[in-house]
KELODREN-126457 format. One line per 8 residues: number of its first residue (from 1); their letters; for each residue x, y, z of C-alpha. Coordinates in steps of 0.25 Angstrom, whole numbers, plus 5000, padded with zeros to 4 digits. Example, Ala and Ser with C-alpha at 12.3 -4.5 7.8 and 13.67 -1.06 7.14 Angstrom:
2
1> AS> 5049:4982:5031  5055:4996:5029
***
This chain:
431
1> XXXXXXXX> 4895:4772:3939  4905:4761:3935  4901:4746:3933  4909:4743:3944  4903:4754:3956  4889:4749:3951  4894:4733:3953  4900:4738:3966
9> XXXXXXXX> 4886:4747:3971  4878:4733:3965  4888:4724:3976  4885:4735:3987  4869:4736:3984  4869:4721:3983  4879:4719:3997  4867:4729:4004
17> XXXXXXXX> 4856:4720:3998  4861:4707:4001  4866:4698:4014  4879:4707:4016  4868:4719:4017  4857:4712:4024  4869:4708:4035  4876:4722:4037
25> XXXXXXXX> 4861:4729:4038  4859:4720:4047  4872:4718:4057  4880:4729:4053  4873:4741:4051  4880:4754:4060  4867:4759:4066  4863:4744:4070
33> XXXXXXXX> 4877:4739:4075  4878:4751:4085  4864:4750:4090  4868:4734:4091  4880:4741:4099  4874:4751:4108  4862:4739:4111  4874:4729:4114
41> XXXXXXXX> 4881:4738:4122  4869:4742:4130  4863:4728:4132  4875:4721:4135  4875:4722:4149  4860:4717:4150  4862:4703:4142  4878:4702:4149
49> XXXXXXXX> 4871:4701:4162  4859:4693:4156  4869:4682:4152  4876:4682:4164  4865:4680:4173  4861:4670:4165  4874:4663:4165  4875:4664:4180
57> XXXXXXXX> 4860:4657:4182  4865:4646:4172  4875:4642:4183  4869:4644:4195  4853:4646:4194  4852:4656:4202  4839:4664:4197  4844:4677:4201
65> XXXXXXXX> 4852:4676:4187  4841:4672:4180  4832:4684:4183  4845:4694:4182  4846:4686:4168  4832:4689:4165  4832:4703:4168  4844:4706:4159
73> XXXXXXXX> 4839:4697:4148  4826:4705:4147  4834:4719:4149  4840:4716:4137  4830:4710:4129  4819:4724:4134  4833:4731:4128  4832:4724:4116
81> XXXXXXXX> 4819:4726:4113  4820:4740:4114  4833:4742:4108  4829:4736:4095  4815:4742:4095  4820:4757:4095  4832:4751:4085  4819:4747:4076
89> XXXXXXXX> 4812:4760:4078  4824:4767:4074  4827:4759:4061  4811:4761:4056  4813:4776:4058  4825:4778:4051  4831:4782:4061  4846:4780:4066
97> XXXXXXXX> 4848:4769:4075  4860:4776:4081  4859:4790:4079  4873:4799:4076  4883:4803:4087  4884:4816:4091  4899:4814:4089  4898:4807:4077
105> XXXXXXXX> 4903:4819:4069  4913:4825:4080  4930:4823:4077  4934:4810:4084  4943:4811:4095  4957:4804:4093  4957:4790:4098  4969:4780:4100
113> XXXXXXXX> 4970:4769:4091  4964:4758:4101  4953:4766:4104  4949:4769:4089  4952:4754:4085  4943:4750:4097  4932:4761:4094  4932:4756:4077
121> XXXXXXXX> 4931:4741:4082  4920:4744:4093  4913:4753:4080  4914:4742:4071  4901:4734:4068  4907:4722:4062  4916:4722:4077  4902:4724:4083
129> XXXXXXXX> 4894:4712:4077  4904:4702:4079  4907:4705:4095  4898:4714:4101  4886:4712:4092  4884:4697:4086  4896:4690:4085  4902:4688:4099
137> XXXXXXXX> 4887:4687:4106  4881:4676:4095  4894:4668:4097  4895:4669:4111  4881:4664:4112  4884:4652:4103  4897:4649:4112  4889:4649:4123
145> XXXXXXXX> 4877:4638:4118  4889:4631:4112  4898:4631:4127  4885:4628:4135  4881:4615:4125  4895:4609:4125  4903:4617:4137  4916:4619:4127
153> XXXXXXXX> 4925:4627:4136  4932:4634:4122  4919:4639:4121  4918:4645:4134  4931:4652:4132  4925:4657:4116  4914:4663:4126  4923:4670:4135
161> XXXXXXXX> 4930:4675:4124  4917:4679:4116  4914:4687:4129  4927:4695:4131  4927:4700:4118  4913:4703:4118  4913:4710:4131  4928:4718:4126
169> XXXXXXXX> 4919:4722:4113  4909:4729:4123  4920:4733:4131  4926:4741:4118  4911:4746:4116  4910:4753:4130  4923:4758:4128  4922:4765:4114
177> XXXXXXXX> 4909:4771:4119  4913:4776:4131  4926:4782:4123  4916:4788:4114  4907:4796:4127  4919:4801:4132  4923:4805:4117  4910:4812:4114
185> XXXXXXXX> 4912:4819:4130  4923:4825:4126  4919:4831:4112  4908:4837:4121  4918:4842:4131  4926:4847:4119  4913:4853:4110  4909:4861:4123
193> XXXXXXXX> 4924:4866:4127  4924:4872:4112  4910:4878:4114  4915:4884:4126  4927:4889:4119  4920:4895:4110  4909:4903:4121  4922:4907:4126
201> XXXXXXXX> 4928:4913:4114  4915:4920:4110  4916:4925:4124  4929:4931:4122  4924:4937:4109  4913:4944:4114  4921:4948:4126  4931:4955:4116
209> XXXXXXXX> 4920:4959:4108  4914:4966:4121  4926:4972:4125  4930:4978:4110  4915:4983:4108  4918:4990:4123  4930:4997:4121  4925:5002:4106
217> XXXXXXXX> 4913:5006:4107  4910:5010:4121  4920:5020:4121  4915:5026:4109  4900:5026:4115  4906:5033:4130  4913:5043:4122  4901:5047:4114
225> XXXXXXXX> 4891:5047:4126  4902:5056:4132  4903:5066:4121  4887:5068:4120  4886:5070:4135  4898:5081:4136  4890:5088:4124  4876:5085:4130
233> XXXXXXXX> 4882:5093:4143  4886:5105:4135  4878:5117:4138  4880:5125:4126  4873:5114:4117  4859:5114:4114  4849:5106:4118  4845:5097:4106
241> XXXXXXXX> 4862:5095:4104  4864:5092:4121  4850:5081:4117  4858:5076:4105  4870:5073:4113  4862:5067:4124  4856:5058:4114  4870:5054:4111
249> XXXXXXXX> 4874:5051:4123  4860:5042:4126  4865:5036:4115  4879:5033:4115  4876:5025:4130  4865:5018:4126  4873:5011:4115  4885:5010:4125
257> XXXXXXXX> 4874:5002:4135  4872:4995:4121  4886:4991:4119  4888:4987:4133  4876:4978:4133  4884:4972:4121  4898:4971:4129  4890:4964:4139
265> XXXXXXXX> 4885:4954:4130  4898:4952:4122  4905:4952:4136  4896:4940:4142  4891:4948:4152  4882:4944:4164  4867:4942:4162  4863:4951:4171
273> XXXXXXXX> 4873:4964:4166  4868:4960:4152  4854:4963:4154  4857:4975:4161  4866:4980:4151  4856:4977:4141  4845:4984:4150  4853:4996:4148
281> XXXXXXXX> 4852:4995:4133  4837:4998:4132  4835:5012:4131  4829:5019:4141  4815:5022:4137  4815:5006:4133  4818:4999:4145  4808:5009:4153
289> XXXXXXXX> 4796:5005:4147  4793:4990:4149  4784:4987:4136  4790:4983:4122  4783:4993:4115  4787:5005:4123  4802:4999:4121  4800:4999:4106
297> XXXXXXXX> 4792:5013:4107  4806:5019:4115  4815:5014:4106  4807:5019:4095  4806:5032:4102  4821:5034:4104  4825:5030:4090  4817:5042:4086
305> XXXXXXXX> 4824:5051:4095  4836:5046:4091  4835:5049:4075  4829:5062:4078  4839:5066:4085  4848:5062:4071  4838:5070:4061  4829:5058:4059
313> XXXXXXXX> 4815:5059:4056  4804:5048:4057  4798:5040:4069  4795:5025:4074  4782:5022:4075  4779:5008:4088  4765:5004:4086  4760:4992:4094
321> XXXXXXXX> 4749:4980:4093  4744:4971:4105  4752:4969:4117  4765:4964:4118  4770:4953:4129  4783:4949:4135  4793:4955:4124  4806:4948:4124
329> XXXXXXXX> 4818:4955:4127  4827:4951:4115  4814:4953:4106  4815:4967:4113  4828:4969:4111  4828:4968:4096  4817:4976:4094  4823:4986:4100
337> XXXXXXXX> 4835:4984:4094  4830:4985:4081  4824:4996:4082  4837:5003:4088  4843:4998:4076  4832:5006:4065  4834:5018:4074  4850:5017:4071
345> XXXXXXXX> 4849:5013:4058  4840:5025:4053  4849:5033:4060  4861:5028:4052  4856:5025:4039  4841:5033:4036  4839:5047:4030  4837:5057:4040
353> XXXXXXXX> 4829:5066:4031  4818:5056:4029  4808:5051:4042  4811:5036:4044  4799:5027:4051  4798:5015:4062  4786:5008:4064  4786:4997:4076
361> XXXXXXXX> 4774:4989:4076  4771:4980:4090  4764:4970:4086  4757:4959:4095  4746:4949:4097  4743:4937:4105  4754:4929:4097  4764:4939:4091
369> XXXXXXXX> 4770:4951:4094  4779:4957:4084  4788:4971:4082  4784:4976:4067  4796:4988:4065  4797:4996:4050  4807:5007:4048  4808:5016:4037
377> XXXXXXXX> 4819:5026:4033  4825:5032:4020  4839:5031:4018  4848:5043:4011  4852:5042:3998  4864:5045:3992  4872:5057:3985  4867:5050:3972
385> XXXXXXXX> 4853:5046:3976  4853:5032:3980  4845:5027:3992  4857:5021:4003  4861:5020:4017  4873:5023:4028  4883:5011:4027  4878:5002:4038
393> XXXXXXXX> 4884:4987:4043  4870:4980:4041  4871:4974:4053  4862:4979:4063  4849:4975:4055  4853:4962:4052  4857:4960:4066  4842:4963:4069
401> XXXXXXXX> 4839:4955:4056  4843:4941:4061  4838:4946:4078  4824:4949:4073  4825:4936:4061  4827:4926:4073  4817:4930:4080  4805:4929:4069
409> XXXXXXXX> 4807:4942:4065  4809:4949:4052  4817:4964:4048  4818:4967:4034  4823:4980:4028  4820:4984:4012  4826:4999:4005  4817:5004:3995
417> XXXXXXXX> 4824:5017:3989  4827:5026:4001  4819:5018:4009  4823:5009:4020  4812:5000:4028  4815:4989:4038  4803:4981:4045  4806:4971:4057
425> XXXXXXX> 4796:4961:4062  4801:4956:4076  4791:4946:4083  4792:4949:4098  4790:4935:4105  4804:4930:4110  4812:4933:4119
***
């Protein structure tokens, strides 16, 4: 730092100590003047119609105007107590005495000329003291003594004066704040015409989205759930091919009742179709049974079905602990969804010639109840001997990842040779 920036930071540290910093602590810090404004602005009316009702018993004696005095006068004075006294509880808290605009931050609007020039000299703090704060109101009390001692009429017209520009000072103020309310109305209005815009231009997304996912894959699902019935109705096949194609047809529908229940949701659909498209999702043996467990049991029960059919070996085992009580439907929905998904993904990605193993633990007590799932299954090597799996997106585990994650839960998944393990802990309060 040069001789000169350390002279100059001296003068400043000095100013700040000194008189000069004493005086503009005291009379022109921000957070002071526009409490002194908002007070002045507030108590105005009070202490106007104090003054005029003690200038009205002055002439005439009437006592009415001294008790309608009196009131105001106290009003004000009560107000003043307590203005200053939460002004004083503020300033030994540290805390703010005007705290930030929500606006402060927004773009301002465009404003012309004479309302921006009105708007800085109604914002300026120097303007403030000498009309509407100190100035203009200590004067005007010292032309008033003077007039009333020695009746100068020059000084009456100085007080009528005093009082125009006074009173147009205030004037400004309402104005300016007035201006301001209708300024931050309208960036509300704006902010919430944009969210709306954007609901609406999600909407239209999903609507396309719903509409794409419609003609794509529906189609495909309906052809295939065709093609297995024309074959399941053939009577020169035999039984075990006539129930493998009826598995494909069950199959093929129950995904299509899937993808509509997610057309529905893309497509905004009412409330109540929703839920009776998402009724139709459960599979059959699910929604006839009324209890969590025997959901998870057929689930369980169908996925094994499912991968014999495709040369799979193994077997899920659902054990249960205490009593369960009011499971929520989402948390029902993942769990089942979760375990549709390791069902899918051994039938994709494991080694048919090695068994594969699920165990679901139902745990519960007084305080928690929990859904404890493990599965194990080998993965096929390659042609040169290393442990590796079917190309797959990923997707479908995270998905359940950051699902069961916000909720409390936890899902890892670890590969130890040919060996894949995945373990879920899903805490069963919520909805």
């Amino acid at each position: 730092m040069s001789n000169q920036e350390k002279a100059a930071a001296t003068k400043r540290d000095s100013d700040s100590a000194g008189v000069r910093g004493f005086l503009h602590e005291v009379f022109l810090d921000k957070d002071d003047i526009e409490h002194e404004r908002r007070f002045d602005c507030r108590s105005l009316p009070l202490i106007a119609v104090a003054l005029a009702a003690g200038w009205l018993y002055s002439r005439d004696g009437n006592a009415a105007y001294a008790c309608v005095s009196a009131v105001f006068a106290i009003a004000y004075a009560v107000y003043f107590i307590v203005n200053r006294g939460a002004y004083i509880v503020h300033v030994i808290r540290g805390e703010r005495v005007i705290p930030d605009s929500a606006g402060a931050g927004a773009k301002q609007p465009w404003n012309p000329a004479w309302l921006r020039l009105m708007t800085s000299f109604i914002d300026n703090d120097i303007a403030y003291a000498l009309i509407g704060g100190y100035g203009i109101p200590l004067a005007g009390t010292a032309v008033m003594v003077v007039y009333g001692i020695y009746g100068w009429h020059w000084l009456a017209v100085l007080g009528i004066a005093l009082c125009i520009v006074y009173a147009a000072y205030w004037l400004c103020y309402a104005f300016v704040a007035m201006h301001r309310r209708l300024v931050d109305a309208l960036r509300d209005r704006n902010s919430r015409l944009e969210q709306a815009q954007y609901r609406m231009s999600m909407m239209e997304r999903d609507t396309m989205l719903a509409s794409k996912t419609h003609d794509t894959v529906t189609g495909g699902l309906s052809y295939i759930a065709f093609v297995a019935q024309q074959h399941a109705d053939d009577p020169q096949i035999s039984d075990t091919e006539r129930a493998a194609w009826q598995r494909i047809d069950e199959t093929a529908q129950h995904t299509m009742d899937n993808v509509h229940a997610v057309i529905d949701i893309l497509g905004h659909a009412d409330e109540a179709e929703s839920l009776r498209a998402d009724a139709g999702n459960r599979n059959r043996l699910a929604v006839q049974n009324g209890s969590f467990s025997d959901t998870v049991r057929a689930h369980c029960k169908e996925g094994d079905n499912r991968l014999h059919s495709l040369g799979f070996a193994g077997e899920s085992h659902v054990a249960e602990t205490g009593k369960l009580f009011g499971i929520g439907r989402e948390r029902t929905d993942e769990c089942v969804r979760l375990l549709d998904e390791l069902y899918s993904n051994i039938a994709g990605h494991a080694d048919p010639s090695q068994p594969y193993a699920i165990f679901v633990n139902i745990e519960s007590d007084h305080l928690n109840s929990h859904l404890h799932v493990t599965e194990t299954n080998s993965i096929p090597e390659s042609d040169e001997g290393r442990a590796c799996r079917k190309p797959v997106s990923g997707k479908g585990l995270a998905f359940h990842r950051d699902a069961i994650e916000r909720s409390g839960g936890t899902l890892r998944t670890s590969q130890e040779d040919d060996t894949w393990t995945l373990s879920a802990d899903i805490p069963l309060e919520g909805r």
